[in-house]
N, C-alpha and C positions, 0 to 999 in steps of 0.2 A: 511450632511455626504455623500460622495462618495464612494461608493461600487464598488469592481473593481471582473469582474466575471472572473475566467481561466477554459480556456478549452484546450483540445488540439486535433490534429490534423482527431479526427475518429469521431469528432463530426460531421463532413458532412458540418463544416462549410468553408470550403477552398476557398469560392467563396463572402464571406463578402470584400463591399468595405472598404474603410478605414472610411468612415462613419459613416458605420455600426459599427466600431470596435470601437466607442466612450465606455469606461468601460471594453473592453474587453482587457484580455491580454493572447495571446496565446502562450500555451508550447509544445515545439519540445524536448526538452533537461533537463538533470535537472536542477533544476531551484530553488530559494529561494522564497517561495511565500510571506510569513511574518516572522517575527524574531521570528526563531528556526522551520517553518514550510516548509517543501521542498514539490517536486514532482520531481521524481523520472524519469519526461518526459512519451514519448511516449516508447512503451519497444515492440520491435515488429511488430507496426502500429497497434496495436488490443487495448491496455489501460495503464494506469500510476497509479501509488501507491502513498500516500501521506504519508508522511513522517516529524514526529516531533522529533526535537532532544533535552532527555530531561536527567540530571543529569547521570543520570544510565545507558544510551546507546539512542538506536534510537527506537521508536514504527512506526513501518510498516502497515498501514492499503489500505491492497490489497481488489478489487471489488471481481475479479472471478481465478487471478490468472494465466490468459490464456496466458499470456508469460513463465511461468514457477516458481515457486520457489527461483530456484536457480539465475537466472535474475535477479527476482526484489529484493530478498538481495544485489546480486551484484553492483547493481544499487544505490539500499540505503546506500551502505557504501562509497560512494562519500561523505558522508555526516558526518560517522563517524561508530560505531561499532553497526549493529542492535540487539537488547535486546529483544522487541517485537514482534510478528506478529498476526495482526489479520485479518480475511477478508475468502473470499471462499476461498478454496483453490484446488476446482475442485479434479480429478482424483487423487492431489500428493500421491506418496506413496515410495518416495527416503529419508524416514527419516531422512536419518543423515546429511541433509543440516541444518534442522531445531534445532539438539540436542546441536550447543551453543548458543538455546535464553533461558533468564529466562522466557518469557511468550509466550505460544502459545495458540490462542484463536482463532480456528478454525467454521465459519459461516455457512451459506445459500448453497452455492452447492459444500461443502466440503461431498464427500464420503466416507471418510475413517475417520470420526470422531472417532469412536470407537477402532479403534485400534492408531490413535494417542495417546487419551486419556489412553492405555493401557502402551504406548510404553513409554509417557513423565506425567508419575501419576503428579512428582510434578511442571512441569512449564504448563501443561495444565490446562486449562478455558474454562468452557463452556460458549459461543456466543449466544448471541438470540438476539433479536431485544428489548430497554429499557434497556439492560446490562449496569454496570458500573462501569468501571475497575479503579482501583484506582495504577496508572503506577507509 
């Protein structure tokens, strides 16, 4: 079996020869990783969102978020209509980018979990690490 790794461009790795980049396949742009699985590219030069695209719209799964919100939907709807979003979500606090997903599942260095949770009673989820969301 051949396992192909993708990274993209903040990984420090810009200096791989083509040798080295035996398995690797690096993303600048967005990009289809596997069938129905995108990435969203570089957004920024700081991180990428990966991105599955499934009956019901797109699930979004952002690290930290540090391009913005509105970006990385933007971005994911190359792809098709985002429905999802789960991941940190940092600082945000521009809710109404978020008010047409049916699922918002807000992580790790989201600060304003509790008033998402207030503001989107029914497409909000709580995140934790073992969670498993059935999309």
């Amino acid at each position: 079996m051949r396992v192909t790794i993708v990274y993209d461009n903040t990984t420090g790795q810009e200096n791989l020869s083509m040798q080295d980049l035996h398995g690797l396949r690096r993303i600048a742009g967005p990009t289809k990783i596997f069938h129905e699985i995108f990435s969203t590219g570089e957004l920024k030069a700081i991180e990428h969102s990966l991105v599955i695209r499934q009956k019901e719209g797109l699930v979004v799964v952002a690290g930290c978020s540090h391009p913005g919100i509105g970006e990385i939907l933007a971005a994911a709807s190359a792809f098709g209509h985002p429905a999802a979003l789960i991941g940190g979500l940092h600082g945000f606090d521009d809710f109404e980018k978020i008010a047409c997903l049916s699922c918002i599942c807000p992580t790790h260095c989201t600060r304003h979990i509790d008033r998402i949770a207030a503001v989107y009673p029914q497409q909000y989820v709580s995140g934790c690490a073992g969670r498993v969301l059935d999309l």
